[in-house]
C-alpha positions as a printed NumPy array, in Angstrom:
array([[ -88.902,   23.609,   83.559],
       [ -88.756,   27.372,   83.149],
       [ -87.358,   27.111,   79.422],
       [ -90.432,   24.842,   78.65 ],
       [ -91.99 ,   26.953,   80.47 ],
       [ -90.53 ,   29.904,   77.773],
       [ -91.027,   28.187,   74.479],
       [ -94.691,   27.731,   75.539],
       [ -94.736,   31.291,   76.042],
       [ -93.454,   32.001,   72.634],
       [ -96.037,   29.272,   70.978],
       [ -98.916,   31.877,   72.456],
       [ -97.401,   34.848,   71.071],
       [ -97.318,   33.321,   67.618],
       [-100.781,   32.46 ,   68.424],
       [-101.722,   36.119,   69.66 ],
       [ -99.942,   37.391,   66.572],
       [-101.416,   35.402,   63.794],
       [-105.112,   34.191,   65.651],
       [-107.475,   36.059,   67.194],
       [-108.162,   33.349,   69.833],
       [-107.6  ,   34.987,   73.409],
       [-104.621,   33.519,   74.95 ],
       [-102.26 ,   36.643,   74.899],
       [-102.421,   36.75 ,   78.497],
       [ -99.657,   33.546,   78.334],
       [ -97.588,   35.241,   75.836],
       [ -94.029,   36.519,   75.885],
       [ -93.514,   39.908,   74.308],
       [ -90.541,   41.666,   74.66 ],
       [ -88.381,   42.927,   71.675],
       [ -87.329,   39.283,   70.244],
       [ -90.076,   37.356,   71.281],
       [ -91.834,   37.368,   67.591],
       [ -88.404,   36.086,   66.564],
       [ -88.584,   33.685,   69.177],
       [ -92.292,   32.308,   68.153],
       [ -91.826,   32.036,   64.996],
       [ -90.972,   28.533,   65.154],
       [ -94.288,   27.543,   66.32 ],
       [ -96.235,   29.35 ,   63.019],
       [ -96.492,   25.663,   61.894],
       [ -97.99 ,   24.749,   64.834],
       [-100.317,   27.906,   64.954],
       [-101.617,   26.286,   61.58 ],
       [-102.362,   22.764,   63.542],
       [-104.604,   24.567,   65.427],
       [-106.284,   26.21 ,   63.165],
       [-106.868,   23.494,   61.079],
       [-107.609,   21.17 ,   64.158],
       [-110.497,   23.695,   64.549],
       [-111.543,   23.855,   60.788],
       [-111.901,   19.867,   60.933],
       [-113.688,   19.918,   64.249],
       [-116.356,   22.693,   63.017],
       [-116.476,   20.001,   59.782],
       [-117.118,   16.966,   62.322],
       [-119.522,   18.315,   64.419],
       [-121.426,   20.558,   61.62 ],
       [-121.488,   17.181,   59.269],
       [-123.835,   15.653,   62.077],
       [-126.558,   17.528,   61.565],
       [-126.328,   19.017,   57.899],
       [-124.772,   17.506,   54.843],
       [-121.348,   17.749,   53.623],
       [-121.711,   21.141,   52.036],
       [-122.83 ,   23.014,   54.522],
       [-120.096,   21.232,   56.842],
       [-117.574,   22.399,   54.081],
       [-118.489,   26.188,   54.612],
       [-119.02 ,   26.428,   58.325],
       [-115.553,   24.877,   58.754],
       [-114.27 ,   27.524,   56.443],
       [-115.787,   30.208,   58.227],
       [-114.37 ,   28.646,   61.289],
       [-110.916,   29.424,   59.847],
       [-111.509,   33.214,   58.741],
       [-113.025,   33.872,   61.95 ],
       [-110.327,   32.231,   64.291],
       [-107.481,   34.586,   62.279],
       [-110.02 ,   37.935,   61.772],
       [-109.549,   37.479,   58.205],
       [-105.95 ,   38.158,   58.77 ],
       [-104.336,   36.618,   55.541],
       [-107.846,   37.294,   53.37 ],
       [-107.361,   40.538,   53.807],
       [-103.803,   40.461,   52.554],
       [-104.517,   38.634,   49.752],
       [-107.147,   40.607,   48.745],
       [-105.05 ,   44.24 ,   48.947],
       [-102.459,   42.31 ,   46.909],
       [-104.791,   41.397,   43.554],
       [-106.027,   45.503,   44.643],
       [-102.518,   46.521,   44.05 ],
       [-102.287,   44.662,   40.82 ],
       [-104.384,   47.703,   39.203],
       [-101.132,   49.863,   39.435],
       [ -97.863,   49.864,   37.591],
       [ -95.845,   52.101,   39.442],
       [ -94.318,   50.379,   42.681],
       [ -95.19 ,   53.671,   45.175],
       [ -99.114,   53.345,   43.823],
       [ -99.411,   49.676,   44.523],
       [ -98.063,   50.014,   48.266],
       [-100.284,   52.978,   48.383],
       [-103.242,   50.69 ,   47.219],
       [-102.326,   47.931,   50.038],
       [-102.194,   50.439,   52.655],
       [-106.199,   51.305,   51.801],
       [-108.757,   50.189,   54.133],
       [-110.915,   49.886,   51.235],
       [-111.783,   46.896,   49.264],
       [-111.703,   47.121,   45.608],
       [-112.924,   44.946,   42.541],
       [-109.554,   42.492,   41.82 ],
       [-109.967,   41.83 ,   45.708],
       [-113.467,   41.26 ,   45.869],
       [-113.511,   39.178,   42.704],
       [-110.01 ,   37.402,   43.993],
       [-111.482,   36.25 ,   47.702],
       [-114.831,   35.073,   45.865],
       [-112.631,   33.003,   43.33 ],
       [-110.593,   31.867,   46.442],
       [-113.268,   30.673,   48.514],
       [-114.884,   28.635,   45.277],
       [-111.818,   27.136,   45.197],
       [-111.195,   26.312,   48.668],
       [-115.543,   24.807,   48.594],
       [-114.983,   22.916,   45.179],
       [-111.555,   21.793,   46.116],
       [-112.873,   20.106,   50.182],
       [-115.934,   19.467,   48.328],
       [-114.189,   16.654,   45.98 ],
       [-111.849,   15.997,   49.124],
       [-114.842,   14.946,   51.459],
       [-116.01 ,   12.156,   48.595],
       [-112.714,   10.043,   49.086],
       [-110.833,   11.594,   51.922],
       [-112.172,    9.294,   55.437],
       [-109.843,   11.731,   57.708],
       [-110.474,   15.288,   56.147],
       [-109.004,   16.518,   59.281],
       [-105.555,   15.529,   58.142],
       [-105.926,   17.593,   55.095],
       [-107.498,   20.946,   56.864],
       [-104.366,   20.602,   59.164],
       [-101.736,   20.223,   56.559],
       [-102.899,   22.707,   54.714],
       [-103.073,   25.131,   57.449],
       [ -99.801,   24.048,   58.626],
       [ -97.783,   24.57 ,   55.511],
       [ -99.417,   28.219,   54.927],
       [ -98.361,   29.112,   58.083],
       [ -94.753,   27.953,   57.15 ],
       [ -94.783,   29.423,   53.901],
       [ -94.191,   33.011,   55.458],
       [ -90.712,   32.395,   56.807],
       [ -88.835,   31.611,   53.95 ],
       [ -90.575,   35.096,   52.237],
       [ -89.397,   36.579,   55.68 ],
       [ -86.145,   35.111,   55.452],
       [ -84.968,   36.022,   52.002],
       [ -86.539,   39.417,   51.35 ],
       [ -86.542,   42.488,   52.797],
       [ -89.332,   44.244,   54.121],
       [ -90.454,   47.335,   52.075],
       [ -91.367,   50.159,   55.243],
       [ -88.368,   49.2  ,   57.054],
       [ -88.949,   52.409,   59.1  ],
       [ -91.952,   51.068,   60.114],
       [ -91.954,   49.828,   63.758],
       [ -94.975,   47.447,   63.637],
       [ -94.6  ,   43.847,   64.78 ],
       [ -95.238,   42.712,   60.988],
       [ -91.707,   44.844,   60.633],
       [ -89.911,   43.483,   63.581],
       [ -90.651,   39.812,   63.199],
       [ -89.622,   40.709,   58.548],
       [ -86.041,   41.505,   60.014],
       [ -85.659,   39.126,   62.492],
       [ -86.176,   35.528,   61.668],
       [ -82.996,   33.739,   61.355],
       [ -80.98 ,   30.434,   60.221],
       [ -81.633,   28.455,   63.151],
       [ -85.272,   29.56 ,   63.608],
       [ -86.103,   28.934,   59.599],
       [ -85.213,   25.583,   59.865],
       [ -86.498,   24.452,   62.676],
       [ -90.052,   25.646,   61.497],
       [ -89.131,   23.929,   58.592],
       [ -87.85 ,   20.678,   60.184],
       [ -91.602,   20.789,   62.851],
       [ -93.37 ,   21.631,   59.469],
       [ -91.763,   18.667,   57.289],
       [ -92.519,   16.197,   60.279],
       [ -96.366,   17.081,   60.725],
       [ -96.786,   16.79 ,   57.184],
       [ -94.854,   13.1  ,   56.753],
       [ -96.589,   12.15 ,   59.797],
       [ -99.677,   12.819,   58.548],
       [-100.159,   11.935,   55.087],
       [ -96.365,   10.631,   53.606],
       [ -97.611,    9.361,   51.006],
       [ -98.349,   12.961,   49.244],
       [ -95.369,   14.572,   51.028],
       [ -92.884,   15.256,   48.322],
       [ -95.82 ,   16.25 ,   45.902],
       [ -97.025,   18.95 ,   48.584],
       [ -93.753,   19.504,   49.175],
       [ -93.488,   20.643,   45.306],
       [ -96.796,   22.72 ,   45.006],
       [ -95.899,   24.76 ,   47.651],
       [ -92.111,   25.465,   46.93 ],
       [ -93.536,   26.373,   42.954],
       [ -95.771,   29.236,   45.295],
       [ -93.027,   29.959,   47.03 ],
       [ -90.799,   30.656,   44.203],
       [ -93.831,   32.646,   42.322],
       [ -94.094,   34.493,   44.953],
       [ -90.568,   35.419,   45.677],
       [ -89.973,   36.316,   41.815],
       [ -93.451,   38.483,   41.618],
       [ -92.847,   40.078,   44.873],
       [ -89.317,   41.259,   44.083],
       [ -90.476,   42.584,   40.918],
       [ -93.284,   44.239,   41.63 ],
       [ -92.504,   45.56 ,   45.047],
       [ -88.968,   45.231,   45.511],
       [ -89.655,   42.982,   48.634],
       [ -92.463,   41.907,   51.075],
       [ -95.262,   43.76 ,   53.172],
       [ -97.398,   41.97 ,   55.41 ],
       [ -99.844,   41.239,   53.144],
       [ -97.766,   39.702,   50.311],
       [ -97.59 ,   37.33 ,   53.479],
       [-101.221,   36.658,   53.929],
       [-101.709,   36.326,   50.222],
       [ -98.831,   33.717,   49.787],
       [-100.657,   32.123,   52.937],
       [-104.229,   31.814,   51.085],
       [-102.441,   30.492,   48.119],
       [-100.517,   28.085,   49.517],
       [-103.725,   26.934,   51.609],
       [-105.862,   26.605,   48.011],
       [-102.801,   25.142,   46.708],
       [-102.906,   21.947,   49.062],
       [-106.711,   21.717,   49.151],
       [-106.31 ,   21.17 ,   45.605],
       [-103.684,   18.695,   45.175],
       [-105.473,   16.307,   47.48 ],
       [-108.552,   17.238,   45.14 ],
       [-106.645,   16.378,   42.414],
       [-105.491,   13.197,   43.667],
       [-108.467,   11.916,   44.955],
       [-110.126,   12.097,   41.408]])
């Protein structure tokens, strides 16, 4: 009982660390409990998307689809603070530099400037347009907000996992949880991720299971060259990516 006990422990300390819903006072933090949660990420996204499909439900009651479509976006940014928005949005910021120094420089700037603002409003289109086709043909759209949050959640670890973090000096929990994740934790994430995806919709499994290692590998390459590893917000932006990614693949298959 006290090791269940544990693991749900570590669950809410991924959920303190990537949400902003208030159940840190059930979380495990000592120095490897981020290494410890990260296992649950995946299930971090269930949640999240289990509220994005709610806010849909209940919202498409009283207005019409579109309007459901936003508020249950919304829903999502304000559950994670923005969290991976922001990330991807200092990313395309960076993208206005050359030299490697000047684009972490950029990132580290509280300030938003025009590739990010121009970025999240292309983004959000895409993730409106994208649920908007979705909610025509799709009976259960709840299965496809919690895929899709699921698998951007996952997508971090294997960044984590084969890169190195570029302030290692840094002592943030974004830095301890870049150097920590291991062989046994990657894969079980990976294993929890593969069976809420085939449980839910099996039928698209290997094709999602394509788009997202293609971001993946983008990522990896683009990060690596341009940065000579990962930050926390070439996290969040592969997150939003691989999110838009999966909305539209069901969009494009239920054309």
């Amino acid at each position: 009982m006290e090791k269940i006990s544990d693991e749900v422990g570590y669950f809410f300390t991924a959920m303190t660390f990537l949400t902003r819903i208030p159940v840190a006072r059930w979380s495990i933090n000592h120095e490897n409990s981020l290494l410890r949660s990260s296992v649950y990420f995946p299930l971090v996204g269930v949640c999240v998307g289990v509220i994005c499909g709610l806010t849909y439900s209940l919202a498409n009651i009283f207005y019409n689809e579109n309007v459901a479509i936003i508020l249950a976006i919304t829903a999502g940014i304000i559950s994670t603070g923005a969290f991976h928005e922001d990330g991807f949005a200092d990313v395309l910021d960076s993208m206005g530099a050359f030299d490697k120094d000047k684009k972490l420089q950029i990132m580290k700037d509280s300030r938003l400037g025009t590739y990010g603002v121009i970025g999240l409003i292309c983004l959000l289109l895409a993730k409106f347009f994208a649920l908007q086709i979705i909610s025509e043909t799709e009976r259960n759209i709840w299965v496809v907000f919690i895929i899709a949050h699921c698998l951007s959640r996952w997508s971090c670890l294997p960044l984590i996992y084969f890169n190195d973090y570029v302030s290692p000096n840094s002592k943030t929990g974004k830095d301890l949880i870049a150097n920590a994740i291991n062989d046994k934790r990657l894969t079980m994430a990976t294993l929890l991720t593969a069976l809420v995806v085939a449980l839910l919709n099996f039928d698209r499994f290997f094709i999602l299971a394509a788009a997202v290692m293609l971001v993946l590998l983008s990522a990896h390459y683009y990060f690596r060259r341009s940065f000579g590893g990962i930050t926390g917000d070439c996290l969040g932006a592969t997150n939003q990516i691989t999110e838009v990614i999966v909305f539209l693949v069901f969009a494009a298959l239920a054309r």
